[in-house]
C-alpha positions in Angstrom: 1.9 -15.9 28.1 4.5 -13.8 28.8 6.3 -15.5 31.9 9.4 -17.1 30.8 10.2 -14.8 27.7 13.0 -12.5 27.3 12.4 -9.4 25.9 14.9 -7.3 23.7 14.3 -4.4 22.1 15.5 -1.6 19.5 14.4 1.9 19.5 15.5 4.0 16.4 14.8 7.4 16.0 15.8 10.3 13.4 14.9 13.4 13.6 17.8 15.5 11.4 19.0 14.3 8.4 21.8 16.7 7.1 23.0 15.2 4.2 19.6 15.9 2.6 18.0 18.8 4.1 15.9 19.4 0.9 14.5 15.8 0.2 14.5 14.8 3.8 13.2 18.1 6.0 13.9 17.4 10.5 11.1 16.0 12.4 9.7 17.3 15.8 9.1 13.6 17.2 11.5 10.9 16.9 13.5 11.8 19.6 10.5 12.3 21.8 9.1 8.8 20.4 12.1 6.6 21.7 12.2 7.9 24.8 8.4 7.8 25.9 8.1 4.5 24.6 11.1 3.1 26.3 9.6 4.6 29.9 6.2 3.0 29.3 7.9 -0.3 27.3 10.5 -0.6 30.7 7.6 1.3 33.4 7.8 -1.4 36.9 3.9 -1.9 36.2 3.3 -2.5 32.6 6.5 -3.1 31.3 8.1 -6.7 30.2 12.0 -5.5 29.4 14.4 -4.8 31.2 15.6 -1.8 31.0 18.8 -3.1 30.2 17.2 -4.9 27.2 15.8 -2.2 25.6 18.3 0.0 23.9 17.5 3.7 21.9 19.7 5.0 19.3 18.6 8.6 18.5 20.2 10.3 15.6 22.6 7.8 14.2 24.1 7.0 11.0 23.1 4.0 8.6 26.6 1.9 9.2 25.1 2.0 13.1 21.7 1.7 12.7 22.7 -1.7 10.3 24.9 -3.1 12.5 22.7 -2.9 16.0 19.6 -4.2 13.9 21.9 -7.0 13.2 23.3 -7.0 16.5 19.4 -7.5 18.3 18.5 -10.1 16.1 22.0 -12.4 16.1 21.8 -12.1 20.4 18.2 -12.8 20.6 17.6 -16.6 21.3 14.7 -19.3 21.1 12.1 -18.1 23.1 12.6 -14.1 23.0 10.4 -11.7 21.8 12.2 -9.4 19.8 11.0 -5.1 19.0 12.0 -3.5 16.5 10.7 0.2 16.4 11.6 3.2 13.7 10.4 6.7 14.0 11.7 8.8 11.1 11.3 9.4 7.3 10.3 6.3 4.7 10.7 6.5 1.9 10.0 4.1 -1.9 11.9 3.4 -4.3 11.0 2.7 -8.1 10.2 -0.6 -7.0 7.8 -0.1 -4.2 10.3 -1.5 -1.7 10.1 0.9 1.7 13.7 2.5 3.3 14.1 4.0 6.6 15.8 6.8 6.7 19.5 7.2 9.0 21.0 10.6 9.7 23.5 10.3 7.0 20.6 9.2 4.2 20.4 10.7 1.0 17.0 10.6 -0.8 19.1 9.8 -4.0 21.3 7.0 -2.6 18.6 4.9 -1.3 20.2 1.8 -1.2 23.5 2.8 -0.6 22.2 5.6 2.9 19.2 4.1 4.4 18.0 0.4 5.6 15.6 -1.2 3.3 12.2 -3.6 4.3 14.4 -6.4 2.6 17.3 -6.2 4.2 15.5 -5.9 7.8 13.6 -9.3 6.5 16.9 -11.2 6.0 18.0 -10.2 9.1 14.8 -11.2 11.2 14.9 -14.7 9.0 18.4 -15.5 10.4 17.3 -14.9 14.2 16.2 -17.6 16.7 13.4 -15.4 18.1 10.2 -16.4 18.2 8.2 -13.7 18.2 9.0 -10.3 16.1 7.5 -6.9 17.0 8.2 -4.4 14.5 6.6 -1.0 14.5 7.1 1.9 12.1 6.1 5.3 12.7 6.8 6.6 9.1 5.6 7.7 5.7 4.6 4.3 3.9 5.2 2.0 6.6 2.1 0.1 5.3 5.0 -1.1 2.4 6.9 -3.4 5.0 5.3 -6.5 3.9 7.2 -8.7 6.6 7.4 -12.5 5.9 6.0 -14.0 2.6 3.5 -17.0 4.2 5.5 -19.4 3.2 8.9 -18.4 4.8 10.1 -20.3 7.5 9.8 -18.8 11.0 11.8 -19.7 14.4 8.4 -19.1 16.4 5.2 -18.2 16.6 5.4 -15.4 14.3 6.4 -12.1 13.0 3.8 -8.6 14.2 4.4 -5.5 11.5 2.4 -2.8 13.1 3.0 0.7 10.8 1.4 4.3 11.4 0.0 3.9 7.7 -1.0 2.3 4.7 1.7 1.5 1.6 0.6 4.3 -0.1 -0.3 7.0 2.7 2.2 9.8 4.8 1.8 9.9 8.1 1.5 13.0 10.5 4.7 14.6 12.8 4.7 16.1 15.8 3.2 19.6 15.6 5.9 20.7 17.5 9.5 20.2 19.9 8.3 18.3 22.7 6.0 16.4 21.6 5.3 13.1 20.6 4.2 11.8 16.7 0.4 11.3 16.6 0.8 7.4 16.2 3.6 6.9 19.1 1.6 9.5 21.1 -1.4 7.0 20.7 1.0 4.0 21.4 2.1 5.0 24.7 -1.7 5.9 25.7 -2.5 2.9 24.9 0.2 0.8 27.1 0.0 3.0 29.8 -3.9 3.5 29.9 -5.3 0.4 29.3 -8.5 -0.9 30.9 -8.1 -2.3 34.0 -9.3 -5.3 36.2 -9.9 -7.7 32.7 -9.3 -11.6 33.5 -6.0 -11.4 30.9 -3.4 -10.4 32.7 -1.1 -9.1 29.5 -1.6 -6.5 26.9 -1.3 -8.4 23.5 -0.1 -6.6 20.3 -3.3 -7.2 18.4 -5.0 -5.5 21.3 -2.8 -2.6 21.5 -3.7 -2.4 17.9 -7.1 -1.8 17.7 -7.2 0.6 20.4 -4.4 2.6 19.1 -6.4 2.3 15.6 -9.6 3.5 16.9 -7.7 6.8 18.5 -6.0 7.8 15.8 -8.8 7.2 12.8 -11.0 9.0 14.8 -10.6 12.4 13.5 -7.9 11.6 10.9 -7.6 9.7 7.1 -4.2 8.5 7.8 -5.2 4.6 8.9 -2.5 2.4 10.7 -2.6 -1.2 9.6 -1.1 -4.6 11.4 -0.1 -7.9 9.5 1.3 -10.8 11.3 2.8 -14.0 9.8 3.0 -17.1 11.7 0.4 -17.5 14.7 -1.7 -16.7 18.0 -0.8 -13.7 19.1 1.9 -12.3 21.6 1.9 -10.3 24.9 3.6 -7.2 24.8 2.6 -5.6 28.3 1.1 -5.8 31.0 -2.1 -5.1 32.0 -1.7 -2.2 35.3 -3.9 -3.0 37.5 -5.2 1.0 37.5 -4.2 3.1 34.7 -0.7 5.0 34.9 -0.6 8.9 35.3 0.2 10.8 32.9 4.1 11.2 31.9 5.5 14.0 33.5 7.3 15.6 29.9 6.5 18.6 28.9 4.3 19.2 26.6 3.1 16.4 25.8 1.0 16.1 22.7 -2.7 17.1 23.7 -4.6 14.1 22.3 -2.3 11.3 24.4 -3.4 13.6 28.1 -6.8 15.2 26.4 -8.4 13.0 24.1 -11.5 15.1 24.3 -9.9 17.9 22.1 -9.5 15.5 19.6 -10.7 17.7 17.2 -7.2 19.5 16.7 -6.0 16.5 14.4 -9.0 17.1 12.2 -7.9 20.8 12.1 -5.0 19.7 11.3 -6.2 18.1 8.3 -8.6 20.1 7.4 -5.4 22.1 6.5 -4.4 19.5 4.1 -7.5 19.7 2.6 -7.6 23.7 2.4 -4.1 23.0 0.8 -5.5 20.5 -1.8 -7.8 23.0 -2.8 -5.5 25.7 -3.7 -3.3 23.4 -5.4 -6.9 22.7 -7.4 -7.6 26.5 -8.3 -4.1 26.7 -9.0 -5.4 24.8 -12.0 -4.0 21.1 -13.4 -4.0 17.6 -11.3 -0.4 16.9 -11.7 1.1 14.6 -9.3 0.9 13.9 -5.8 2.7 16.4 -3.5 6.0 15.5 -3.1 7.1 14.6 0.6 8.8 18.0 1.4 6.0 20.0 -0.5 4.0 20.2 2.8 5.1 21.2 6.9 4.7 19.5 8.9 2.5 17.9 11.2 2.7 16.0 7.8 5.3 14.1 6.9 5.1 13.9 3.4 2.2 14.4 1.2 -1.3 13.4 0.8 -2.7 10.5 2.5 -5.5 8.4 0.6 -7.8 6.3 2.8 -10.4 7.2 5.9 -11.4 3.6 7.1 -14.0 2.9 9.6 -12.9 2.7 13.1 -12.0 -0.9 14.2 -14.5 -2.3 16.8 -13.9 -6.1 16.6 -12.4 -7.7 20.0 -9.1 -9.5 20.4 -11.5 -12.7 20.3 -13.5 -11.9 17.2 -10.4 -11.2 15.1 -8.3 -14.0 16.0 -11.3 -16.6 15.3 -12.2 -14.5 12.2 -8.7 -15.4 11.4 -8.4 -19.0 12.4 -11.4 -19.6 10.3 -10.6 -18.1 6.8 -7.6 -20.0 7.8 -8.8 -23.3 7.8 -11.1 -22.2 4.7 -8.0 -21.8 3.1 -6.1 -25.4 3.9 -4.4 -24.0 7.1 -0.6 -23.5 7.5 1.3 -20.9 8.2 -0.9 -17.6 7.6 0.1 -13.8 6.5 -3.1 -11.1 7.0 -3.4 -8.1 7.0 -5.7 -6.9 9.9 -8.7 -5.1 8.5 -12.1 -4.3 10.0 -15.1 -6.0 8.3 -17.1 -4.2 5.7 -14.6 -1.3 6.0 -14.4 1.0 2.7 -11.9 2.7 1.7 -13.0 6.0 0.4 -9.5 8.8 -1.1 -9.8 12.4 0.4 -12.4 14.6 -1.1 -10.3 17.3 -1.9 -8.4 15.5 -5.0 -7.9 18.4 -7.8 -9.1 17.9 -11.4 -7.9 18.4 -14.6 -9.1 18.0 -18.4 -8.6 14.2 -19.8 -7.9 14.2 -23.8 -11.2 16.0 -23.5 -12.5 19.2 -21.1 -16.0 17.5 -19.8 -16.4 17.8 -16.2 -15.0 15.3 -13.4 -17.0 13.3 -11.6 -19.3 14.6 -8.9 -17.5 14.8 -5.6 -20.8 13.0 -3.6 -20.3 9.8 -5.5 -16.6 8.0 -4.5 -17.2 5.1 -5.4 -17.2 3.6 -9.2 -20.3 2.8 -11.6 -20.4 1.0 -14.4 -21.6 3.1 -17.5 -25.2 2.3 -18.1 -25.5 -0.2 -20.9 -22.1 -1.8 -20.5 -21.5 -5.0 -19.2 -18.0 -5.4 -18.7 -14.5 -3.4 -18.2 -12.9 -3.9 -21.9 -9.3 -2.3 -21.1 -7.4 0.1 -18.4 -4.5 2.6 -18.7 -2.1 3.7 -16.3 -2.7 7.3 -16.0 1.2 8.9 -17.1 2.7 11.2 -14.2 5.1 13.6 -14.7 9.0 12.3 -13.2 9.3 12.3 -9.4 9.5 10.8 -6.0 5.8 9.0 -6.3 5.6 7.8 -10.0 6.2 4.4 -8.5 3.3 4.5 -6.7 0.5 4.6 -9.3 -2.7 4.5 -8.7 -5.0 6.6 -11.1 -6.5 5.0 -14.1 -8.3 5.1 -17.3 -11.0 2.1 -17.6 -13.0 2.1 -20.5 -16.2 0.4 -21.6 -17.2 0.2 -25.3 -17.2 4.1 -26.6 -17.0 5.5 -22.9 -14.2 5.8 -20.2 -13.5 7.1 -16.7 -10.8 8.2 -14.9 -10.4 7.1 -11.7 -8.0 6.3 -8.8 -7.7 2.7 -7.1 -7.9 1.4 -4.2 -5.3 -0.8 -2.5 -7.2 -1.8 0.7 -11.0 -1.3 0.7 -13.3 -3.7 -0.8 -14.2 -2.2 -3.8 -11.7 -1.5 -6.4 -11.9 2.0 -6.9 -11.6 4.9 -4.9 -12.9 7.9 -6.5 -13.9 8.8 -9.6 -11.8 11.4 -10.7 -13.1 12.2 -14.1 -17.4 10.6 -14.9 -18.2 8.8 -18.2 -16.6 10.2 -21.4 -16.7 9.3 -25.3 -13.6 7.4 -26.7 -13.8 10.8 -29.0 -12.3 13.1 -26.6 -9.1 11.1 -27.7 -9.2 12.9 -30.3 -5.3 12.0 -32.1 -5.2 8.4 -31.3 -8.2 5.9 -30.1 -11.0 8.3 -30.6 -10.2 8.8 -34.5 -8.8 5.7 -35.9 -11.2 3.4 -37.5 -11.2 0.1 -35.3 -10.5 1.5 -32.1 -12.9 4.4 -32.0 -15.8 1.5 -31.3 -14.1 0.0 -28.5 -10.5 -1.4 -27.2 -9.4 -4.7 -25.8 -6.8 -4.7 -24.1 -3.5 -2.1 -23.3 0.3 -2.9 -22.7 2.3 -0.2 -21.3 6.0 0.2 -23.2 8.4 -1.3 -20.6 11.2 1.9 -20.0 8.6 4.4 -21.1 6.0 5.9 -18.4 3.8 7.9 -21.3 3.8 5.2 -24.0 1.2 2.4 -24.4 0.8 -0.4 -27.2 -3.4 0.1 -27.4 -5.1 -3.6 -28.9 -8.4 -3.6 -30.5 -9.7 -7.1 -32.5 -6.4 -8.0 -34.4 -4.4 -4.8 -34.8 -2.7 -2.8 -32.2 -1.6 1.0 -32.3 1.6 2.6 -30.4 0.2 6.2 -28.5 1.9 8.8 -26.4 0.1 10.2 -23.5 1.5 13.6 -22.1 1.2 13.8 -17.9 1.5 17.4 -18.4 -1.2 20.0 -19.9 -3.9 18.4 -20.0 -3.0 14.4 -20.8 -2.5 15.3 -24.7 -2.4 12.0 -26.9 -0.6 11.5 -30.1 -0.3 8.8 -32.6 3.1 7.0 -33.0 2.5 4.6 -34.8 0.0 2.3 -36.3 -2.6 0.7 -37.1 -0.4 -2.7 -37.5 -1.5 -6.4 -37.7 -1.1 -8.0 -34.2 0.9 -10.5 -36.2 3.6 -8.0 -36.1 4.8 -9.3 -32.6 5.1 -12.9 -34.2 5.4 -15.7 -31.5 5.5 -13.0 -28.3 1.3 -14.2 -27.8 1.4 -17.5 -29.0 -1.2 -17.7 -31.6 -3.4 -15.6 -30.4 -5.4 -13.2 -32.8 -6.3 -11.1 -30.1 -6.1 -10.0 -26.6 -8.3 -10.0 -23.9 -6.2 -9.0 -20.4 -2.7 -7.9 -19.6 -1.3 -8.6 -16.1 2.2 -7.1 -15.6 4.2 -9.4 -13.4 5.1 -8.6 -10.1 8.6 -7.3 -10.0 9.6 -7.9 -14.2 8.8 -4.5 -16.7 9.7 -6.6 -19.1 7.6 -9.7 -18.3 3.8 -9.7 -19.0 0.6 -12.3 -19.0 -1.3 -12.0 -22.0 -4.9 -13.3 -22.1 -7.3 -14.4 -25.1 -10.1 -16.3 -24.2 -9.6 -19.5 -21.8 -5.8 -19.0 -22.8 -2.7 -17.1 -21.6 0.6 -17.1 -22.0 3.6 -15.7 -20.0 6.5 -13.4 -22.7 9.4 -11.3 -21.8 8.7 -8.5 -24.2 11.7 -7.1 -26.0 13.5 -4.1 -24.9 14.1 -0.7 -26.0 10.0 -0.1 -26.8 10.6 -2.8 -29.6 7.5 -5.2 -30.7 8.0 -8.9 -30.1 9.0 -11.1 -27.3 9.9 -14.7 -26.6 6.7 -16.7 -24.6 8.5 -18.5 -21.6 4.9 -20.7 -20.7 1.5 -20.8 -21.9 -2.0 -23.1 -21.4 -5.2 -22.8 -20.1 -6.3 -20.5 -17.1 -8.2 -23.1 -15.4 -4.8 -25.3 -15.2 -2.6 -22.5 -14.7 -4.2 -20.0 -12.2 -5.7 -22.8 -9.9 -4.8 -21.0 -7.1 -7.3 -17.9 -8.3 -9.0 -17.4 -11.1 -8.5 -20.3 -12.7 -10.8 -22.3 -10.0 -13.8 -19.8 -10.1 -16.5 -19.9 -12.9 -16.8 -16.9 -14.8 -13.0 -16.5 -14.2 -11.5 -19.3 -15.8 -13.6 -18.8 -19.4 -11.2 -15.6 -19.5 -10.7 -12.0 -17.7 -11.2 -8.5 -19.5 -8.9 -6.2 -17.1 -6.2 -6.3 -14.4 -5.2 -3.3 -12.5 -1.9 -3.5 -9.8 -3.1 -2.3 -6.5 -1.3 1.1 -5.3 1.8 0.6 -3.3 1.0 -3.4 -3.3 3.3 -5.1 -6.6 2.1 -8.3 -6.1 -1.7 -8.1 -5.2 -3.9 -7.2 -8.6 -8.0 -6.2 -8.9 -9.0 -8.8 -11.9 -12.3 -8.2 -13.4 -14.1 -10.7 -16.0 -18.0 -9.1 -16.6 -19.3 -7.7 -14.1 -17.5 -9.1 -11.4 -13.7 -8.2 -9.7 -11.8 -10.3 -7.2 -8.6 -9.8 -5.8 -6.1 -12.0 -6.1 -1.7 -12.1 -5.2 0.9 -13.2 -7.1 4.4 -14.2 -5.2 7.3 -14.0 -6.7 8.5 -17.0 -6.4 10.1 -19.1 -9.4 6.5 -20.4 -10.0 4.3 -17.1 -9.7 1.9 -18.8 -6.9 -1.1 -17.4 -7.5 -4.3 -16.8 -4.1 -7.3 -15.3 -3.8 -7.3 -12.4 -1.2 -11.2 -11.5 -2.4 -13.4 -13.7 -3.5 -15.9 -12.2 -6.7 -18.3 -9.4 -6.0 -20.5 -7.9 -8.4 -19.4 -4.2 -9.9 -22.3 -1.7 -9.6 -23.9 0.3 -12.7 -25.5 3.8 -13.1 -29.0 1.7 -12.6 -28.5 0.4 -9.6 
């Protein structure tokens, strides 16, 4: 597999970043990162570079971290296997779109100081290589999307393995000396490997699942793998007995002890201790910012405590090439989950009063219920947050059903759409300025549109009139009226004829640009700007002719939808519910919106069952 290949490799790691010493606190590891994985990546047993191959650039600004990115990707040539690896701060920017951070990088100047997922993309596009490694031990590495499936590749494919999930922070090293957590795992898992098995190379979706299992063992902080392209691709070989230990000084306990394992979930059992004060501090508020907490984190809150992965190298890869050729085969783009696993937030997520001051949901019950009696999802809200480094990465809502609502916050990679249940079933009442008073919308809403340029205020639809409301992310979520009741006629062509509105999906990478859903119909309209009613419809038709690639091919789907939601950290990928049953479904962002199903329809659970 292996034999033959030329292997090149980049190492980057920053561990100070004085231009920013505020937004972008140092780091114990990255230094320590580079250089154990370059011994292991370039040891005479398991390694496949050369050491002269295999290059580390500790500490260096963004015009030299560009230009030797650039510079491993133009030298590599057809047949190489290409690493990239990062260990430092990532960071989002109002887009979603994920930025490694260089010594020089301010957390203000994004674009300008660090090295974007998209510009890393172009660069990897140009190069003859046919295999790309890329591995990212950061906060949101999950974000680097890699590929789109349809973009042409030079080989067999391109590996994004990442030390978390889009939305979720990953851990530092505790302290000097030591390795991160996720590279600490990395490195056991090259040099530790089981011995004697008939394949004589590592491959990277190997190294994945056993570096996976370690570090989700005692930990909510899940690393995740997508590949685009095909097969799979060595990356070490297999030592014929494992390797000592490395000889550095102290070395982080759980790569040389993994019995005391147990000091990462002290470690977050920290976090959690933290959560909780910020709770009795009183107020939900935000998420913590990424220098709120010390490390061993290195940003705030992480979301998610998946299941350890347990499926072998064989299973995975024929799971694969089977929901491959279910979907028409080509070139494929996964993300590498365990089956059945559930996503489930952390348990110690504060709460706050809604527009009313009823309890929050019970802590024992994570996952959502449908109100007893209702039947379907009628609307959902983006819950406002106050200004700050994550409002780009929402992910609590408001659903409502008939008179009754939740609060909740979504999930971006389980199974089932939601989370947690931050707040349990409430009358539309407790709104007690806007929805819960006026006559026509106190029974029940259809649909909501969220003001494009203004985080706190939402157009609210209910039959054929619409209202305008604000929503304060501060004391409390107080709403207000500002204007309405009006006549959905008021936004004159902008929904076609339609009398009233079912659905809103925003689309993927366009504020201004929205699907609107009425019955079996929707239409496509660039809203007006400035928080102005109106817009100009750019398409429109059926469902079942224009979403063929999703829901316009399943029943119950294409007779129309009742909510969308955006999955956290994930622009393009949407929860869709019609009844009582979601899907999930991506939309590209491509000149004609391609539309796929990523989950097929499931059935929502109720309060009775």
């Amino acid at each position: 597999m292996a034999e033959g290949r030329r292997y090149r490799g980049l190492l980057i790691g920053n561990a100070v970043f004085p231009c920013d010493p505020n937004g972008l606190p140092a780091l114990n590891g990255p230094r320590d990162d580079i250089a154990q994985l370059r011994q292991v990546l370039t040891d005479s047993q398991v390694g496949l570079f050369d050491s002269t191959d295999l290059e580390t650039l500790p500490d260096h600004g963004i015009q030299d971290v560009r230009e030797e990115v650039d510079e491993l990707f133009t030298k590599a040539k057809r047949g190489d296997v290409v690493l990239l690896y990062y260990s430092g701060h990532g960071l989002l920017d109002e887009r979603g779109t994920l930025y490694l951070c260089a010594k020089n990088t301010r957390s203000s100047a994004l674009r300008s100081t660090a090295l974007s997922a998209i510009e890393i993309n172009n660069i990897v596009d140009s190069s003859a290589a046919s295999s790309t490694v890329i591995i990212l031990d950061c906060c949101y590495s999950g974000a680097f999307k890699g590929a789109a499936a349809e973009a042409p590749l030079s080989g067999r494919g391109r590996y994004v393995l990442s030390s978390s999930r889009s939305t979720q922070l990953t851990r530092a090293a505790d302290s000097p000396g030591q390795p991160s957590p996720f590279t600490g795992q990395l490195v056991r898992a090259l040099r530790t490997a089981q011995p004697g098995k008939a394949a004589e190379h590592l491959t990277v979706v190997e190294v994945y699942q056993q570096v996976h299992d370690w570090v989700t063992a005692g930990a909510v902080i899940a690393p995740q793998l997508r590949f685009t392209g095909e097969g799979d691709v060595a990356f070490a070989r297999r030592p014929a007995q494992p390797l000592p230990a490395q000889p550095q000084k102290d070395m982080v306990t759980a790569v040389e002890a993994p019995e005391q394992a147990e000091d990462t979930t002290t470690t977050n059992q920290q976090l959690a201790d933290e959560n909780k004060k910020r709770a009795a501090a009183g107020g939900e508020g935000p998420a913590l910012p990424h220098r709120a907490l010390e490390p061993p984190l290195r940003a705030a809150r992480s979301q998610a405590q998946p299941a350890a992965l347990r499926m072998s190298r064989r299973r995975v890869l024929a799971a694969l090439s089977f929901a491959g050729v279910a979907a028409g085969g080509g070139t494929l783009s996964w993300v590498l989950w365990p089956k059945g696993v559930q996503s489930r937030a952390d348990s110690n997520k504060s709460t706050s009063a809604d527009p009313s001051n009823s309890a929050s949901a019970d802590p024992s019950k994570p996952r959502f219920e449908v109100p007893s009696g209702k039947e379907k999802i009628d609307a959902v809200m983006q819950v406002p947050v106050p200004d700050g480094p994550q409002s780009y990465v929402p992910r609590d809502y408001w659903l409502f059903a008939g008179t009754d609502y939740l609060r909740v916050s979504i999930s971006s990679t389980a199974q089932y759409p939601v989370d947690w249940v931050l707040k349990g079933t409430t009358k539309l009442g407790s709104w007690g300025d806007t929805i819960g008073t006026v006559e026509g919308f106190r029974e029940g809403i259809d649909a909501v549109l969220r003001v494009p340029g203004k985080s706190n205020h939402y157009w609210v639809f209910s039959k054929d009139q619409y209202i305008c409301i604000k929503v304060s992310a501060e004391g409390g979520y107080k709403d207000n009226l500002v204007s309405g009741p009006n006549a959905i006629s008021d936004w004159g062509d902008a929904f076609y004829r339609f009398t009233s509105i079912d659905s809103v999906i925003p689309v993927p990478g366009n504020t201004n640009q929205v699907w609107v859903f009425s019955g079996n119909k929707y239409v496509l309209t660039k809203l007006k700007g400035s928080g102005e009613v109106g817009g100009t419809p750019q398409m429109h038709g059926s469902i079942s002719a224009g979403w063929k690639g999703s829901i316009g091919s399943l029943e119950g789907f294409s007779t129309g939808i009742d909510a969308a939601i955006p999955l956290p950290g994930e622009p393009n990928q949407y929860w869709v519910f019609s009844g009582m049953q979601y899907m999930k479904i991506e939309i590209l962002t491509d000149n004609n919106h391609t539309d796929s199903v990523l989950q097929y329809p499931r059935t929502l659970r109720t309060e009775r069952t």
